[in-house]
N, C-alpha and C positions, 0 to 999 in steps of 0.2 A: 437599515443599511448594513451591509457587510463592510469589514475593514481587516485584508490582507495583510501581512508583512510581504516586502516584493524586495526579494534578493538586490535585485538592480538599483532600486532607491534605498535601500537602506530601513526600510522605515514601514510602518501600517499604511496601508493607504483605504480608502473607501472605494471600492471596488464599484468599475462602472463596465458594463460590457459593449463591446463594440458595434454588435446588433442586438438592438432592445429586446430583451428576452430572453435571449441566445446565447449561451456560452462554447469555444472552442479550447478542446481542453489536450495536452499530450501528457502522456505519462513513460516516461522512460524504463523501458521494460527489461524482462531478464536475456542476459547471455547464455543461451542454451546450453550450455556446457556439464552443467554440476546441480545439485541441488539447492533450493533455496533457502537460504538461512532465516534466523529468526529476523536479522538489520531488514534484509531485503522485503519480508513480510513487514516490516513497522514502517517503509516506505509504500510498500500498496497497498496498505488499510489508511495510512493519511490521505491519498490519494483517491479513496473509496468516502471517507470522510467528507471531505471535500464538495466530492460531486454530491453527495449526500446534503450538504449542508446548501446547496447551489439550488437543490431540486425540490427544497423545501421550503427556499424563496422564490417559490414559482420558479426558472431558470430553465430552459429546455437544455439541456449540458448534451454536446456531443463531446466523448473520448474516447482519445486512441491511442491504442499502447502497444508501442515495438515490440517485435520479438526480433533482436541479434542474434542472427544466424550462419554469421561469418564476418571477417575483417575487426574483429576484437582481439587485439595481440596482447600477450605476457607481459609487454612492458607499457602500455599505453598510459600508465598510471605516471610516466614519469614527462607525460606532453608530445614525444617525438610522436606515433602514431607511427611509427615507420619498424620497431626493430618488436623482435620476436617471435615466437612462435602463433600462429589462431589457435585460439582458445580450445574451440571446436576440436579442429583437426589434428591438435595434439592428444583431446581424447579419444579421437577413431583409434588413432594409432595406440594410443597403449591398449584398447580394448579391443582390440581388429575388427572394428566396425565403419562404416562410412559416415563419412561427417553429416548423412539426413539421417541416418538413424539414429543417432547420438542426438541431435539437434531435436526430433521428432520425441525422442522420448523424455528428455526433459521440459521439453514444452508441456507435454500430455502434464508430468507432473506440473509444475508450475499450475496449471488451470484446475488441476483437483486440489491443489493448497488454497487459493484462491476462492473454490469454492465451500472449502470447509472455512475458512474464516468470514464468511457471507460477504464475497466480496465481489461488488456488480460487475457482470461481465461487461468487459468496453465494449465500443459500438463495431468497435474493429481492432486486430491485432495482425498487421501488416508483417511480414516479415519481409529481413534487409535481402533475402535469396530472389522475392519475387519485385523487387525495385534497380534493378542494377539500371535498367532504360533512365530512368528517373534520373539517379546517382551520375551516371556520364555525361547529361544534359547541363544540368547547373556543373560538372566540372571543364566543360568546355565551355559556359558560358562567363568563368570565373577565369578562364585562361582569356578571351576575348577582353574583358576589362581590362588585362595587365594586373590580380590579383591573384594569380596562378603561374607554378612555371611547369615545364614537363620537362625532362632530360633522361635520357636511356630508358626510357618508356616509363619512370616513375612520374608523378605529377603531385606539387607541394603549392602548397597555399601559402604567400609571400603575405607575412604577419607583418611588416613593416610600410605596408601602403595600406592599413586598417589603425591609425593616429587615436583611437577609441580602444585597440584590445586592452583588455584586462577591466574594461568596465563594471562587468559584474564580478569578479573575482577580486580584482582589485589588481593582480598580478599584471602589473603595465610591463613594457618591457625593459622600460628604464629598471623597475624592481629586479624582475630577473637577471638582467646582467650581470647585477651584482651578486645571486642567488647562487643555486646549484650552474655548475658547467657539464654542458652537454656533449656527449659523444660526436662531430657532424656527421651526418651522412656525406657522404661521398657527392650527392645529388643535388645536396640542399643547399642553397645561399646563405641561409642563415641556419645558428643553434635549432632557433624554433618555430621554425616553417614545421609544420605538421603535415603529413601525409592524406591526398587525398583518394590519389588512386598507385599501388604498387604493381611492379610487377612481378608476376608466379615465379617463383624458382624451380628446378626441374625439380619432378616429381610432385608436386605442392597439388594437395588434394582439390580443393575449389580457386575454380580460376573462370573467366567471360574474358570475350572478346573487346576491343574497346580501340578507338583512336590510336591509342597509345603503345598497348600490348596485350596478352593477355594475361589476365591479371584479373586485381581482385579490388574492392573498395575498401580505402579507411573505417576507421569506425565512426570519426564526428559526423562525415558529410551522409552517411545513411540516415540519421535523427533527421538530418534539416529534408531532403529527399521525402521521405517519408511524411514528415509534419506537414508540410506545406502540398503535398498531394492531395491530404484528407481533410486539410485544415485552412489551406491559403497561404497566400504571401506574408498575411501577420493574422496573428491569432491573442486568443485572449490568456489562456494559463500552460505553463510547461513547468512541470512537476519533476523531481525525482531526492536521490540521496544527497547528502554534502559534499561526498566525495565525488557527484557528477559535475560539482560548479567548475572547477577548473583542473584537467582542462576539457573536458568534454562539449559541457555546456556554452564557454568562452569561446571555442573553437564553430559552435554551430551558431552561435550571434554573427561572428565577423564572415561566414561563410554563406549565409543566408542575406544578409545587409550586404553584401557584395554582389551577388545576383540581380536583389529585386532595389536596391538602393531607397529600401522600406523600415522601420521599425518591425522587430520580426516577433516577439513577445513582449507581452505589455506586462506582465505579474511570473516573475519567476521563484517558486516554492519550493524550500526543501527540507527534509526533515535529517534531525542530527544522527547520529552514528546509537548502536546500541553497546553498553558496554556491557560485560559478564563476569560479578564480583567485582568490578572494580578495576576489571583489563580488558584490553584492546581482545574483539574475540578471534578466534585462531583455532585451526585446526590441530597444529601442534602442541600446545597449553592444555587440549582438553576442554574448552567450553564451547565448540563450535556449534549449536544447538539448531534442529530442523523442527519442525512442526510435527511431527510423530515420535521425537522427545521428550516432548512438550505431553503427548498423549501418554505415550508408555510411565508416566509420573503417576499418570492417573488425573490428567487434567482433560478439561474439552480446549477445542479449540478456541469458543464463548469466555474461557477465562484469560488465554491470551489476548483475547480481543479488549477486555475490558483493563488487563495492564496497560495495556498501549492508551487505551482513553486517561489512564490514570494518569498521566507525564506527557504535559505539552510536545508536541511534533518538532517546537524549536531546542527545547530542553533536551541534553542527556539524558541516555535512560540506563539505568545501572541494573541487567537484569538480574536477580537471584527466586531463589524459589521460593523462601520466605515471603518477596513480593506477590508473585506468582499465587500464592494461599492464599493471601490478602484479596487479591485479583478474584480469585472462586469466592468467598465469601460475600464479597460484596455484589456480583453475581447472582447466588444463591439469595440473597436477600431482596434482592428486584426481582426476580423469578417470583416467589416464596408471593409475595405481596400480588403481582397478578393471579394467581391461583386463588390467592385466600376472598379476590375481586370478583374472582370465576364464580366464587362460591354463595356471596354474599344474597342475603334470601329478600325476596321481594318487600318486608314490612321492614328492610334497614334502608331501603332504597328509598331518594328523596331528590327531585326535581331541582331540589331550591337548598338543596345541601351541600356540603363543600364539595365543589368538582374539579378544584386542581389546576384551574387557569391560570390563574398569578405564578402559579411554577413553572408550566409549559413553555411560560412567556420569558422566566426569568434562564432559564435552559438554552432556549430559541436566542438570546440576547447574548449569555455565554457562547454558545458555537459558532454565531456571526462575526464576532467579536476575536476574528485570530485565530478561529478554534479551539476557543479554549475550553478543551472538554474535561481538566480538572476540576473548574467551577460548575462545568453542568452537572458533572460526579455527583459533587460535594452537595447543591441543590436538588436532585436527583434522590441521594438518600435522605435526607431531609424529607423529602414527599413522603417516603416511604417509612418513616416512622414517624408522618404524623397520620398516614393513615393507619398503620398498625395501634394506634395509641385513639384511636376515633373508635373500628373495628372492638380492639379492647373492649373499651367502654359501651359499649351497642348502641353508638352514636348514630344518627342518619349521616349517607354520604349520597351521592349521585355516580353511583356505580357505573353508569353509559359514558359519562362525562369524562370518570378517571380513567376507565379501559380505555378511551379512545387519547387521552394524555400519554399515559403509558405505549400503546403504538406507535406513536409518534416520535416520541425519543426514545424507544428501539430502533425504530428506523433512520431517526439520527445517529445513536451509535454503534448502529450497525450490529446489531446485537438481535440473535435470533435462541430460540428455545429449542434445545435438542430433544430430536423425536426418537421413542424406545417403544415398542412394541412389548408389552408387559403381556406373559406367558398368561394363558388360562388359568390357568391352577394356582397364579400367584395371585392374580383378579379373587378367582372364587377364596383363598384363604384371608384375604386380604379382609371381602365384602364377608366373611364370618365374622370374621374379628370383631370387624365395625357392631355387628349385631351382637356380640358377644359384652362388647362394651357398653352398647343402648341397655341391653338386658341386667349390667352390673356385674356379670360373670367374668369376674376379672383373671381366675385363674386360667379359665378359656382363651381370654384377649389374648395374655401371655405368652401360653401356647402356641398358638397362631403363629404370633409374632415372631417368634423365638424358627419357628417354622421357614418361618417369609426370608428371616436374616440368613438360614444356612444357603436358602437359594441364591443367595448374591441381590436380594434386595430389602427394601426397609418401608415402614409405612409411618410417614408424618401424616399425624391429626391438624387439622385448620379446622377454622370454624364453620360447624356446621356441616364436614364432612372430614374427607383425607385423601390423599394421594401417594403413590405408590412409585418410588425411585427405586434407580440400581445403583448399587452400591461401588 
């Protein structure tokens, strides 16, 4: 059995899907505007995890993850959804480019990060440019309810005939009243009607036609538009950062149950904020860190992957590079141990000798379990130095048995082995060496060696053979 934590209930639950087998999954995707930081990566490797851990309890997982590509304003972080600048279109303008190719090219990025963190591509990544038909449909059917107002061509979602907001947030409106005070718009009946559809002000780079005016969408009602094309009227998981609960996420509950007068997600997931040293991360402080940061350290992307398993998804994560080191090594030492598996010679291999089940099982039990991929860690190296400690000793193991354990939870942690094309010439000095040391001609090995290291790489001995890194 899997057993969730679900924002909405507060609580783990045991996870049951709504068609047997079957999971529908949305994951809230990036704002095309900038680069993605490390937070935004530790949100879509959980995400990645996830469908990971779904698809290894049998689960046929469809997911789909937005790509925002308009109506994400400057200030939507404060619930209005109505004032600001688009995100987007504030970078065409400083860059004098138009808001698709600004949009276009941090997309591209986005999916090359992604792919360097081995991170499954979803089954679809709609963007909110090619949905507006969608978006106008559910906003005139939210105006038909009496859930919607429009006035001078804007149109707001009347948060006070939804007696439930703040459910998942907790943010009721009794709360708020008491809370921060809101600017009104001019339009809006209430503080915090949220904007569903605005209208273009002159010159305003993206703007569609619509009922109302021309004009552009909000940002909550594009998620529910979006989800519920690819996924239905109610689906099974909808993912994203902490900062998406409220109001992003609370805005696409009472706007979607408005529509279809349905439960509109059953498991809402999110993972917590990343911190760096110790602070909030920022571009002005200096710690604001991308994924080629990360690399120019002299790390892979494999080592950020395996921090993030290191520190539960609901946990803070405090990043520093000290972590980071720890991150590679422990890495290197799962790596280090399928190789030395690689190597292992036919009269150590043994049927009916230790093959690593009780751990697979004990790993499998951890990640179903909340994801708790600290303990699969923790279990994980444990394997790994008991085979090294077997190996040692020239103990029989069931070599088929632990390579095929070992796949498995790589592919639960999403953890792949990076490929290097080793130069000829470092091959042939390498495979001297090796014969130079069979032969006992140590000042030879040396040599070599000493050789191997000016070219920018190095040669570890395992048993019964060696292999050849860059350094």
């Amino acid at each position: 059995m899997i057993a969730l934590y679900n924002t909405l209930s507060k609580k783990k639950e045991i996870f049951e899907a709504l068609n047997p087998g079957k999971v529908g999954m949305y994951v809230c995707g990036p704002t095309v505007y900038g680069y993605i930081h490390i937070g935004n990566i530790r949100t879509f490797t959980f995400a990645d995890t996830l469908r990971r851990v779904l698809e290894d309890a049998s689960y046929e997982v469809r997911m789909i993850k937005n790509i925002t590509d308009v109506g994400h304003l400057t200030d939507d972080a404060i619930a209005q959804g109505d004032s600001g600048e688009d995100k987007i279109e504030k970078k065409a303008r400083a860059e004098e480019k138009t808001p698709t190719e600004i949009a276009l090219f941090y997309e591209a990025y986005f999916h090359q990060t992604e792919t360097s963190m081995n991170i499954e591509p979803a089954h679809y990544f709609p963007r909110a440019t090619a949905h507006i038909k969608q978006m106008v449909h559910l906003i005139e059917t939210l105006i038909e309810k009496g859930h919607a107002y429009e006035k001078n061509g804007n149109v707001f979602l009347d948060v006070t005939t939804f007696p439930q907001y703040g459910k998942l947030s907790g943010n009721s409106l009794a709360n708020l009243k008491v809370g921060a005070r809101l600017e009104k718009h001019p339009d809006k009946k209430n503080p915090w009607d949220f904007a569903l559809w605005l209208k273009a002000p002159e010159k305003h780079l993206m703007h569609w036609a619509s009922p109302w005016s021309e004009g552009y969408p909000g940002w909550h009602i594009e998620c529910s538009a979006m989800s519920m094309e690819y996924l239905g009227d109610t689906f099974d998981i909808h993912t994203g950062g902490e900062d998406n609960i409220f109001p992003h996420h609370e805005a696409e509950i009472v706007q979607s149950e408005g529509v279809t007068e349905k439960p509109f997600v059953h498991y809402w997931m999110h993972t917590r904020h990343i911190l760096v040293g110790g602070e909030k991360m920022s571009k002005s402080k200096g710690n604001f860190f991308t994924l080629e940061d990360i690399i120019d350290k002299g790390f892979v992307p494999m080592d950020f992957r395996m921090l993030l398993i290191s520190t539960h998804y609901r946990s803070q994560m405090n990043f520093t590079w000290e972590s980071l080191e720890q991150a590679k090594k422990n890495r290197e030492t799962l790596f280090v141990v399928t190789e030395k598996l690689s190597a292992v010679s036919p009269e150590q291999n043994s049927d009916a000798a230790f093959d690593g089940g009780d751990f697979l099982t004990r790993v499998r039990e951890a990640m179903q379990d909340d994801l708790n991929s600290p303990e699969a860690l923790a279990v994980t190296l444990e394997l790994a130095k008991k085979i090294n400690t077997l190996l040692d000793k020239n103990e029989l193991i069931h070599h088929t048995a632990l390579t095929l354990v070992f796949e498995k939870i790589f592919f639960l942690f999403g953890l792949k082995q990076e490929e290097h094309t080793i130069p000829e010439e470092i091959n042939a000095f390498a495979e001297a060496r090796e014969k130079a040391r069979n032969e006992k001609d140590f000042a030879e090995s040396d040599r070599l060696r000493d050789l191997i290291i000016e070219r920018g790489y190095k040669v570890e001995d395992i048993p019964g053979s060696y292999r050849v890194k860059k350094l």
